[in-house]
C-alpha positions as CSV (number, residue, x, y, z in Angstrom):
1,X,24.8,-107.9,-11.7
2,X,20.8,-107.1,-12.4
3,X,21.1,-104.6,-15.1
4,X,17.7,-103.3,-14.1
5,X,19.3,-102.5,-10.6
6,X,22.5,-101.0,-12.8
7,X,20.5,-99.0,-14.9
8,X,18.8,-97.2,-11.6
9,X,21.5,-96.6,-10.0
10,X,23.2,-94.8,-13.4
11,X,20.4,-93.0,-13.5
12,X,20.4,-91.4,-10.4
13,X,24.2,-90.6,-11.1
14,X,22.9,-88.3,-14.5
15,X,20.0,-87.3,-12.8
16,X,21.2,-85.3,-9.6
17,X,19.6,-82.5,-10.6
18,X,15.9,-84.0,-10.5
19,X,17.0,-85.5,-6.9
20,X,16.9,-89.2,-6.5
21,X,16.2,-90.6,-2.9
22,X,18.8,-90.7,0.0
23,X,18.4,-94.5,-0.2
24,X,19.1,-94.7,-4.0
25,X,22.1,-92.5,-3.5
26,X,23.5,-94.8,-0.6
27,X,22.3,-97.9,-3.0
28,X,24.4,-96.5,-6.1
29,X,27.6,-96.0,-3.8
30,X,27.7,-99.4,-3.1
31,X,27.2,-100.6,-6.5
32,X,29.9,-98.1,-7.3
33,X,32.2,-100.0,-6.0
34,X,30.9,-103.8,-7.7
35,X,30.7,-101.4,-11.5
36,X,34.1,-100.6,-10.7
37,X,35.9,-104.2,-9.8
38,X,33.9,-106.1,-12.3
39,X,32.9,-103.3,-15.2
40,X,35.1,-100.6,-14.5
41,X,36.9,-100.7,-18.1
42,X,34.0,-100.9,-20.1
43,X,31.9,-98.8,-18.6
44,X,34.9,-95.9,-18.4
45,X,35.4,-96.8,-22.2
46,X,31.8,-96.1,-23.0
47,X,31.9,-92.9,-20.8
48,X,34.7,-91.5,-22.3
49,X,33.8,-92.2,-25.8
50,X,30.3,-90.1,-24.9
51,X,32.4,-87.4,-23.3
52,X,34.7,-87.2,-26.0
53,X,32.0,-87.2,-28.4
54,X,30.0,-84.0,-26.6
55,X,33.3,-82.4,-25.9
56,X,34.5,-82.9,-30.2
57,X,30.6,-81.7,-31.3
58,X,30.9,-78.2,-29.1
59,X,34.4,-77.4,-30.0
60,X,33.9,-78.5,-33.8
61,X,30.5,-79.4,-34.6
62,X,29.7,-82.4,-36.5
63,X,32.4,-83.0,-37.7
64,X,34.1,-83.3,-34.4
65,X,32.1,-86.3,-33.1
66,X,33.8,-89.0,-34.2
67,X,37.2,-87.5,-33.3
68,X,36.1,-87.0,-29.7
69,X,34.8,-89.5,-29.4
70,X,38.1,-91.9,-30.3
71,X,40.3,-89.4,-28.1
72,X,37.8,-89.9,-24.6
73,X,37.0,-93.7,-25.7
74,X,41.1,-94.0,-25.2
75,X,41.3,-91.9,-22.4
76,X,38.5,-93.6,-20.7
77,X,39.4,-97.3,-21.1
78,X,42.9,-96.5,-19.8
79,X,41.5,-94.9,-17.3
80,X,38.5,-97.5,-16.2
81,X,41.6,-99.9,-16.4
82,X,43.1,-97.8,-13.8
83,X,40.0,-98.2,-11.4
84,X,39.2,-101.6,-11.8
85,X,42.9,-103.0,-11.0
86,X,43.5,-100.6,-8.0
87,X,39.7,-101.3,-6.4
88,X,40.3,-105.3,-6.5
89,X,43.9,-104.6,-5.3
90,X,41.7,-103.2,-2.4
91,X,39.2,-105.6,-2.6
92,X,41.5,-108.5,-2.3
93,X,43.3,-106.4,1.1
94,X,39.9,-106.2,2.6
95,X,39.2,-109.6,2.2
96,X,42.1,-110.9,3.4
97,X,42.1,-108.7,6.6
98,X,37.8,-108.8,7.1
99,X,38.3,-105.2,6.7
100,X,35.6,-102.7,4.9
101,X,37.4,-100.7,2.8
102,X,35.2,-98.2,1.2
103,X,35.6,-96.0,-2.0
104,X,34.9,-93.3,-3.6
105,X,36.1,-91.8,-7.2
106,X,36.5,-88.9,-7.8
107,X,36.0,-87.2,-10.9
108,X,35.5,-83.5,-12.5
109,X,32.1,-82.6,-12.5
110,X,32.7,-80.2,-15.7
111,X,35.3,-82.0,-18.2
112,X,35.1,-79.5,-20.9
113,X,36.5,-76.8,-18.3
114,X,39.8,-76.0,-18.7
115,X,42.5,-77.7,-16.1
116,X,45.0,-79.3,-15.4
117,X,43.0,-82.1,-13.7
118,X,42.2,-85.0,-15.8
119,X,38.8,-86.5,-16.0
120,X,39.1,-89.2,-13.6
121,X,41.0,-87.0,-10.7
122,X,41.3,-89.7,-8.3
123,X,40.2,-92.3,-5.4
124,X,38.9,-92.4,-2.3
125,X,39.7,-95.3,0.2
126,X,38.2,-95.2,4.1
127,X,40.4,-97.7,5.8
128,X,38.2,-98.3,9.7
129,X,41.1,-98.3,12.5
130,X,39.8,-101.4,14.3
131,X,42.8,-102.3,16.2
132,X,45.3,-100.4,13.8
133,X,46.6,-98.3,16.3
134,X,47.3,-98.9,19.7
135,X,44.7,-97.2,21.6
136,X,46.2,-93.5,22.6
137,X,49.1,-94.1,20.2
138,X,50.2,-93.4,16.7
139,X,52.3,-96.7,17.0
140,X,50.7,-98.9,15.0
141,X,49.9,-102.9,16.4
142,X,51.2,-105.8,14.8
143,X,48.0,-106.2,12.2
144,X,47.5,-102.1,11.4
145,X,51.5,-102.9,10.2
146,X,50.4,-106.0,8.3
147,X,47.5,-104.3,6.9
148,X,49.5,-100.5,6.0
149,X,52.4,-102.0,4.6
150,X,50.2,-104.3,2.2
151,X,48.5,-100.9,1.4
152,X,51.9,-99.0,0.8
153,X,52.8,-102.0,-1.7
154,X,49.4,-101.1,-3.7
155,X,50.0,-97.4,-3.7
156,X,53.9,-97.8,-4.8
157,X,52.4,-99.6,-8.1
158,X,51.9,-97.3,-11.1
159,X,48.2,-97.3,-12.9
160,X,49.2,-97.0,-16.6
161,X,49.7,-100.2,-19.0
162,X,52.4,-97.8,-20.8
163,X,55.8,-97.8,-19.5
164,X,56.8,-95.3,-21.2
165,X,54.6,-93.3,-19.0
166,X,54.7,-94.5,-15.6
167,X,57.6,-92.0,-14.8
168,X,55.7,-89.5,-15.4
169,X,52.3,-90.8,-13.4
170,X,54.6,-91.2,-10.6
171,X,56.4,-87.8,-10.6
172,X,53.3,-86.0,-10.6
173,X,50.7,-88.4,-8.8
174,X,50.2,-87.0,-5.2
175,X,48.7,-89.0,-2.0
176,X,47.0,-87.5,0.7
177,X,46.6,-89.0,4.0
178,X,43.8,-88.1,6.2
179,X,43.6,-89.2,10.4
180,X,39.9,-88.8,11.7
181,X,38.9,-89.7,15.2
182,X,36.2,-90.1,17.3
183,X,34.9,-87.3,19.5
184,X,36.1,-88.7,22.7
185,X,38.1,-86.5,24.5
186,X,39.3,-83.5,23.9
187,X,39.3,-82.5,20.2
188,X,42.8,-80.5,20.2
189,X,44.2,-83.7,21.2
190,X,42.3,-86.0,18.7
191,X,43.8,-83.7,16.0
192,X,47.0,-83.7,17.1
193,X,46.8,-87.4,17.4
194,X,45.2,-87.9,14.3
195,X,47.8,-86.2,12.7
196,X,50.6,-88.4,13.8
197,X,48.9,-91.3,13.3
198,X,48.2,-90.2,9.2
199,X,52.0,-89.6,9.4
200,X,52.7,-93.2,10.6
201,X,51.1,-94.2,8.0
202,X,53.1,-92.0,5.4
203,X,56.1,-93.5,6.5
204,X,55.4,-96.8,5.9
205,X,54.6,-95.8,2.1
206,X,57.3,-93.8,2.0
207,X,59.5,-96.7,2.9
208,X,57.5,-98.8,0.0
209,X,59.5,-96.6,-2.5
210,X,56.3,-93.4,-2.9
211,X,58.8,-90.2,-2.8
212,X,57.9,-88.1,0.3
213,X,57.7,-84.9,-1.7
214,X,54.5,-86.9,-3.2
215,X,52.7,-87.7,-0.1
216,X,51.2,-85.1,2.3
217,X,49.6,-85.8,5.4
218,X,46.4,-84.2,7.5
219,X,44.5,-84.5,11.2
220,X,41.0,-83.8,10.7
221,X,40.6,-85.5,14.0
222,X,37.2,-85.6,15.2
223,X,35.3,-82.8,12.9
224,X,34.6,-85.2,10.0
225,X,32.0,-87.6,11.6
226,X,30.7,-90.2,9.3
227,X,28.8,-91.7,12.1
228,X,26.8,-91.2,15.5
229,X,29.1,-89.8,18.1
230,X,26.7,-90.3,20.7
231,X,26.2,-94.0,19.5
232,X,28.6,-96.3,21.5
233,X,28.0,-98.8,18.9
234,X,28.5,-96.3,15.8
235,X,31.2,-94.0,16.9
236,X,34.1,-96.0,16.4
237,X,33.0,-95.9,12.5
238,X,34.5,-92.2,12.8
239,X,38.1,-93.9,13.7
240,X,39.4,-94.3,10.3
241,X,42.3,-93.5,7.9
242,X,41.6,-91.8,4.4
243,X,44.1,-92.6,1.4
244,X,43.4,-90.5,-1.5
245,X,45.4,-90.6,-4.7
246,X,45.4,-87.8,-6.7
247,X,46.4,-87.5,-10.6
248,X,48.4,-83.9,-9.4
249,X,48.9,-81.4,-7.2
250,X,46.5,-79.3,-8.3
251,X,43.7,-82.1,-8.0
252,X,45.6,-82.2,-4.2
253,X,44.1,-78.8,-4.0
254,X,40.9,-79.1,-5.1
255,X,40.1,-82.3,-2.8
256,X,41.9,-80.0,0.5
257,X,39.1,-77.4,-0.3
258,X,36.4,-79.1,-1.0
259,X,36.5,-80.8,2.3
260,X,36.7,-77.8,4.4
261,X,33.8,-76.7,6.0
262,X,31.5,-79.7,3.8
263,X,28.1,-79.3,4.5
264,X,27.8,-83.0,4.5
265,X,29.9,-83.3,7.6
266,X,27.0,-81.6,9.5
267,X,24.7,-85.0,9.3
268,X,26.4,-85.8,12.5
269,X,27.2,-84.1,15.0
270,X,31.1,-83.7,16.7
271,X,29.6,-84.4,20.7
272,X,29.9,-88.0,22.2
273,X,27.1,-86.6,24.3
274,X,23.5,-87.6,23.5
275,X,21.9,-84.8,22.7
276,X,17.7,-83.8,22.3
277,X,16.6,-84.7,18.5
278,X,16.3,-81.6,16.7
279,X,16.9,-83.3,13.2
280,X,14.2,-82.3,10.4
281,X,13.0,-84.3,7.9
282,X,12.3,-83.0,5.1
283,X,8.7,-83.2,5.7
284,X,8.7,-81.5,8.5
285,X,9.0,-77.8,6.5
286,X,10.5,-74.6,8.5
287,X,11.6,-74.9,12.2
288,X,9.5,-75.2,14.6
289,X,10.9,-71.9,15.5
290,X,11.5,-70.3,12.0
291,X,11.8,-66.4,12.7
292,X,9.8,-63.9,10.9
293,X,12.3,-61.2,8.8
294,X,13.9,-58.0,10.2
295,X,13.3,-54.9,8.4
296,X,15.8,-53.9,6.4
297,X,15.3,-50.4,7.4
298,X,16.4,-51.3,10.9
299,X,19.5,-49.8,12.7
300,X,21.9,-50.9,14.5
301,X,25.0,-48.6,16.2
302,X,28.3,-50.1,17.6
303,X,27.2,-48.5,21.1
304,X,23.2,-48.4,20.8
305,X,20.9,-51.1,19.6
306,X,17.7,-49.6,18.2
307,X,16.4,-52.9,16.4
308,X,13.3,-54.8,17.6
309,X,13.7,-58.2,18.5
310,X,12.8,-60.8,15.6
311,X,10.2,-62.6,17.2
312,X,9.4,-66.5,16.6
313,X,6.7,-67.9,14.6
314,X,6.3,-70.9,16.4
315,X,3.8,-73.9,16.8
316,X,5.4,-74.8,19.2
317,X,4.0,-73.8,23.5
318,X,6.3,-72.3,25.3
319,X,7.0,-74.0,29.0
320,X,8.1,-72.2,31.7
321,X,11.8,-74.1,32.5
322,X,12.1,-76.2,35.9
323,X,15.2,-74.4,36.5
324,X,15.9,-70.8,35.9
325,X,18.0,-69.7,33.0
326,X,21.4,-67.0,33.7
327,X,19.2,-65.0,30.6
328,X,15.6,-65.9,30.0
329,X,15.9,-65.7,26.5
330,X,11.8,-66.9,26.1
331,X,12.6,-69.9,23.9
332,X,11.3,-73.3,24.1
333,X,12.3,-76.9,24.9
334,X,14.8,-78.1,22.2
335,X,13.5,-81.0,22.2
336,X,10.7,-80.0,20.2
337,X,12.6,-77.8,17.4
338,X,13.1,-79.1,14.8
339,X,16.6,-77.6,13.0
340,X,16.9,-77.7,9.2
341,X,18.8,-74.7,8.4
342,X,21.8,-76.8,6.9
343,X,19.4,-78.9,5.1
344,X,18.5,-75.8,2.8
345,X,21.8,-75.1,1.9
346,X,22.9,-76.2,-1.1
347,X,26.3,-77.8,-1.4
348,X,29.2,-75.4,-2.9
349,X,30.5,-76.7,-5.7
350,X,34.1,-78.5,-5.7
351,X,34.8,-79.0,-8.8
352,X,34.5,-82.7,-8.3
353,X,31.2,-84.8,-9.0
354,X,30.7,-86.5,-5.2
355,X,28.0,-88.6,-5.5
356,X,27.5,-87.6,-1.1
357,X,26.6,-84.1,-2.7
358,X,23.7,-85.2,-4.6
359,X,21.7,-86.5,-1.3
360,X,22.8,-84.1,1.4
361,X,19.8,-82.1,1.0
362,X,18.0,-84.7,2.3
363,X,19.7,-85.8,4.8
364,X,19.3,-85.0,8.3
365,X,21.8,-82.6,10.1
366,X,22.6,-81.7,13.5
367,X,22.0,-78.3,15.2
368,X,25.1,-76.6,17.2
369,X,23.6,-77.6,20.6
370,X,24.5,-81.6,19.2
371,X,27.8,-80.3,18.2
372,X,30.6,-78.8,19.5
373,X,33.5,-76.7,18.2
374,X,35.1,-78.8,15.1
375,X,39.1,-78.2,14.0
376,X,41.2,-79.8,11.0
377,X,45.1,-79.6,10.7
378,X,46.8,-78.4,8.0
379,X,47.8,-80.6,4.7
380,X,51.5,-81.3,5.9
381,X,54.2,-82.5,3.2
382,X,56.1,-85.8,4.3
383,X,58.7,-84.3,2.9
384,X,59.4,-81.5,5.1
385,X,56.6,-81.0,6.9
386,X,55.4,-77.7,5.5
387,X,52.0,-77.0,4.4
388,X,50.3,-77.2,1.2
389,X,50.4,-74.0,-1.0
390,X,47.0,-73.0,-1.4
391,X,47.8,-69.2,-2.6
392,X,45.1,-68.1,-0.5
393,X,44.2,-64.3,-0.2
394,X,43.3,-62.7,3.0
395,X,39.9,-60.7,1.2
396,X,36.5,-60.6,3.6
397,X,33.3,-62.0,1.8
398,X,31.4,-58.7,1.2
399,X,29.6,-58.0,3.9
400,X,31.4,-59.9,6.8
401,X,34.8,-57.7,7.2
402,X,34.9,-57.4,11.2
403,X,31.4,-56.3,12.0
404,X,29.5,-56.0,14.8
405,X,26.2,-58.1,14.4
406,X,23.7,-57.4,17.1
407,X,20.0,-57.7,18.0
408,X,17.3,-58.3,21.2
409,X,16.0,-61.3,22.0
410,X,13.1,-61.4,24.7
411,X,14.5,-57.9,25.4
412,X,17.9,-58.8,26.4
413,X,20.4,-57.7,23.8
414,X,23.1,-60.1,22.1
415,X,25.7,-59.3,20.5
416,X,28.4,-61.2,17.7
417,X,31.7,-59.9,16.9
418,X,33.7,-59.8,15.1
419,X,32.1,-61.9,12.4
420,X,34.9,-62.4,10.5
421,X,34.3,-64.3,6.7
422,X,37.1,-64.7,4.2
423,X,36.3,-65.8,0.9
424,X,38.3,-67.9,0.1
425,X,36.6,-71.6,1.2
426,X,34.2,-68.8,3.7
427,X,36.8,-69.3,6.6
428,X,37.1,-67.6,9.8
429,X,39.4,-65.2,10.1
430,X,39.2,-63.9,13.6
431,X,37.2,-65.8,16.2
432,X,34.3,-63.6,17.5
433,X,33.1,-62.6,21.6
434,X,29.3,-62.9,22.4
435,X,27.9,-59.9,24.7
436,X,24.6,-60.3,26.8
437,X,22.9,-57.0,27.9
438,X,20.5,-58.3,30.0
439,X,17.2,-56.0,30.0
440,X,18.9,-54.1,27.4
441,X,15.8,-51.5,27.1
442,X,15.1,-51.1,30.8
443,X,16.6,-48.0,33.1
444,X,20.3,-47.7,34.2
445,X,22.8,-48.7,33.0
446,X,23.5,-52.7,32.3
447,X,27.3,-54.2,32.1
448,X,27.5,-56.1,29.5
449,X,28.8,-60.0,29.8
450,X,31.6,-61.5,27.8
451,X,31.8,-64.6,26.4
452,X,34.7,-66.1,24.8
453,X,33.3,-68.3,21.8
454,X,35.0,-70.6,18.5
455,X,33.1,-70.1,15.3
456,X,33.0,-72.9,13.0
457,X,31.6,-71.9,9.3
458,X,30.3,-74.5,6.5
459,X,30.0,-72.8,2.7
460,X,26.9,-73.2,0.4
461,X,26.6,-72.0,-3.0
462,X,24.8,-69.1,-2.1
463,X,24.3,-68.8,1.8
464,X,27.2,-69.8,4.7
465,X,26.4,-71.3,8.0
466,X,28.6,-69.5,11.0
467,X,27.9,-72.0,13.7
468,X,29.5,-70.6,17.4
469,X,30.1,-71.7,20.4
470,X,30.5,-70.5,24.0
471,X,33.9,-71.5,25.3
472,X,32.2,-71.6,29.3
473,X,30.1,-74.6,29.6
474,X,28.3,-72.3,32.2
475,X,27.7,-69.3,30.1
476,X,24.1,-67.8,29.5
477,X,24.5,-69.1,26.0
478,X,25.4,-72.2,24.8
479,X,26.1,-71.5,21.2
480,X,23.8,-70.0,17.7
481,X,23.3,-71.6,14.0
482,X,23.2,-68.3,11.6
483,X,23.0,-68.4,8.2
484,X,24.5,-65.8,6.4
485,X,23.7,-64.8,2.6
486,X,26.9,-64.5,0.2
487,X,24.5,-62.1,-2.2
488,X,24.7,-59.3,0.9
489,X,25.0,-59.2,4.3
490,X,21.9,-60.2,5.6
491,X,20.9,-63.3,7.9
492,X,18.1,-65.7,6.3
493,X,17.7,-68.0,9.3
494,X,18.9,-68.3,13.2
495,X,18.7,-69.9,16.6
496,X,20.1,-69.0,19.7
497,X,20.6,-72.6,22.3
498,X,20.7,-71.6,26.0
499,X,21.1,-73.8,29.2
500,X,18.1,-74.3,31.8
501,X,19.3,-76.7,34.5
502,X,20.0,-80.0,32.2
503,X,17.8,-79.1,29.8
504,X,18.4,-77.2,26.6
505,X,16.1,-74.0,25.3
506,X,16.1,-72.3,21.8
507,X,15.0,-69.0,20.6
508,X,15.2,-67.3,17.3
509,X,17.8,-64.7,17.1
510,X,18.0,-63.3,13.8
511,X,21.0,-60.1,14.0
512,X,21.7,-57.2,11.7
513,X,25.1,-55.8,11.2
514,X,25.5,-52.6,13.3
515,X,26.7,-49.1,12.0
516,X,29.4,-47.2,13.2
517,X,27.9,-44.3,15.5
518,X,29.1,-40.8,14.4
């Protein structure tokens, strides 16, 4: 291997912060994998020994180099040991079945934190589905059994040289098994499907001689894209199962959260449907349509709406649609927007260092109107069947407890609620209604229209995007991309996506959370 290329790509892995190009991030996860079959020992040893050594010096000074040093030097050889004999395990799967099996470690991205979590947490392995499956079926064909048994023997191996400790790797070493699909179809049943398919699989380790009670088992179905949807060439890339081995239950946990609502998900969008390209580089600054601020002085009550509309500063001429819109909402042609509000968000911390975190700033995401409403199963136990315990609590992120969010747009008032934000992982608890008032300000009185919509919400470290959909393909609105701040209730950036005919229009729609009329 060119150490020149080696020394780039470590580089880019202790220099995050500074931001190294997408292409070097993509570059360094492929020579990820090469450090890891070839080098993985020496260059854990070395690793640990540093870690050790910055860990000893902050607890003890001086004097507590050396000793840390020795302690993570230990730690780390065993555990680039680990690596390197489970990734050419995989490697030599792969190459015996032309498959691409991709991977990803996973490891704490603070190690003098306290936890229960070891250093090196665990490993990610993609497995495509090219012919694993029978197609519509969680049976699996006569190579997916070939190819998941040889799997199941890999996995029923314990990583430690120390027998004296591989019953205790084993008891507390977890395995999670992920289904994703393709957005073909409907995506209730691609979950559903995905989900016993991920269970297939956990049978087969199950019957390698893993306890069930150490496997659980997910459908993400179709709302973890990895690749174009629209693409008939790329799409089946998104029809893959996920192995993850975990060191523990509570590293189980931490991997289950920090997948929900990932930003990076958002690169592609969850429609099979080609859609207008309203990707921005990074280049290409605010949308084209970036609204100017509401006042914060502005009111809004549950039954009145008093708030101006947010009006966009665009550069970008408005045309007159071919076809009339239900609302003339006085956007323009989606074409020519260009989206970027989950490009600014940055990435809420997991707890794990994911290399995929350090370039999704950069990459290009998807707007809602290339999207459509995106649902994950629950983590499942093999063993019964039950869900993970996650001890979640029910408490609202300040700010988003069931309110009524509400403003004009081109005179016609639209309103959100509830919106509905728990902390914990920034779910949705309640899904929310959209209400058009059409002419809002105008004489007599207007009867409002109701529109049942999902919500899907993706966390940042300091804003959340609530991205919702209209559940009528014929409704005046198609769907809106806020984002919300975590610091107060406020909304930094939005777009409201309406239908024209066949074509698709956006206009800024920046609401305020109403007050309760006395």
């Amino acid at each position: 291997m060119n150490k020149s290329f080696r020394l780039t790509a470590l580089s880019c892995a202790f220099m995050i912060a500074a931001g190294c190009s997408s292409q070097q991030m993509q570059d360094f996860n492929a020579t990820v994998n090469d450090i890891g079959k070839n080098y993985g020992m020496p260059v854990l040893c070395g690793a640990g020994m540093i870690a050790g050594g910055v860990t000893g010096y902050a607890l003890s000074g001086k004097d507590g180099v050396v000793a840390g040093a020795a302690i993570g030097g230990a730690l780390g050889c065993a555990a680039g040991y680990a690596w390197q004999s489970r990734l050419r395990e995989l490697d030599r799967i792969a190459q015996e079945e032309n498959l691409k099996i991709t991977t990803e470690q996973l490891t704490l991205a603070e190690p003098t934190v306290v936890t229960a979590v070891p250093q090196n947490a665990g490993l990610v392995a993609q497995i495509p589905d090219t012919g694993m499956f029978a197609i519509g079926s969680e049976q699996l064909t006569e190579s997916g059994q070939r190819v998941v048994t040889k799997l199941a023997q890999v996995y029923a191996k314990a990583q430690t040289t120390d027998q004296a400790d591989v019953s205790k790797e084993l008891q507390s070493r977890r395995i999670l098994i992920v289904g994703h699909s393709d957005a073909t179809g409907p995506a209730d049943l691609n979950q559903k499907l995905s989900e016993r398919r991920a269970q297939t699989v956990g049978k087969v380790l199950v019957k390698a001689g893993i306890p069930a009670t150490s496997i659980y088992y997910q459908g993400a179905g179709s709302s973890r894209p990895i690749a174009d949807n629209s693409d008939l060439l790329l799409r089946g890339q998104n029809r893959r199962v996920e192995i993850v081995e975990l060191a523990n239950e509570q590293a189980l946990v931490m991997r289950a959260q920090s997948e929900e609502g990932n930003t990076r998900y958002l690169r592609y969008g969850a429609s099979d449907t080609a859609k207008p390209n309203m990707a921005a580089s990074k280049s290409a600054g605010q949308p084209a349509s970036s609204p100017s601020k509401v006042a914060g002085s502005q009111k809004i009550t549950a039954s009145q709406a008093t708030a101006k509309q947010s009006l966009p500063d665009t550069n970008v001429a408005k045309t007159a649609p071919k076809t009339k819109p239900a609302v003339d909402f006085g956007g323009s042609p989606a074409d020519a927007y260009q989206w970027n509000m989950a490009q600014n968000i940055k990435p809420k911390a997991s707890g794990f260092a994911l290399i995929s975190n350090a370039y999704a700033s950069d990459m290009p995401m998807s707007s809602c109107e290339a999207d459509k409403p995106r649902s994950a199963g629950q983590v499942l136990s093999m063993a019964n069947d039950k869900p993970l315990e996650r001890h979640a609590t029910k408490e609202y992120m300040p700010g988003y407890n069931n309110r009524v969010w509400a403003n004009t747009v081109n005179g016609h008032l639209v309103t959100v609620s509830p919106v509905s934000i728990l902390r914990d992982n920034a779910k949705v608890d309640r899904q929310p209604i959209l209400q058009v008032v059409q002419g809002y300000k105008s004489s007599g009185q207007k009867k409002a229209q109701t529109l049942k919509a999902v919500a899907n919400t993706y966390e940042g470290e300091s804003e959340v995007l609530y991205r919702v959909f209209a559940s009528d393909p014929k409704a005046s609105v198609s769907c809106m991309d806020l984002v919300f701040s975590k610091g107060n209730a406020k909304v930094s950036q939005g777009a409201l996506f309406y239908p024209s005919g066949s074509e698709a229009y956006v206009a800024s729609y920046m609401p305020i959370p109403a007050t309760n009329s006395k």
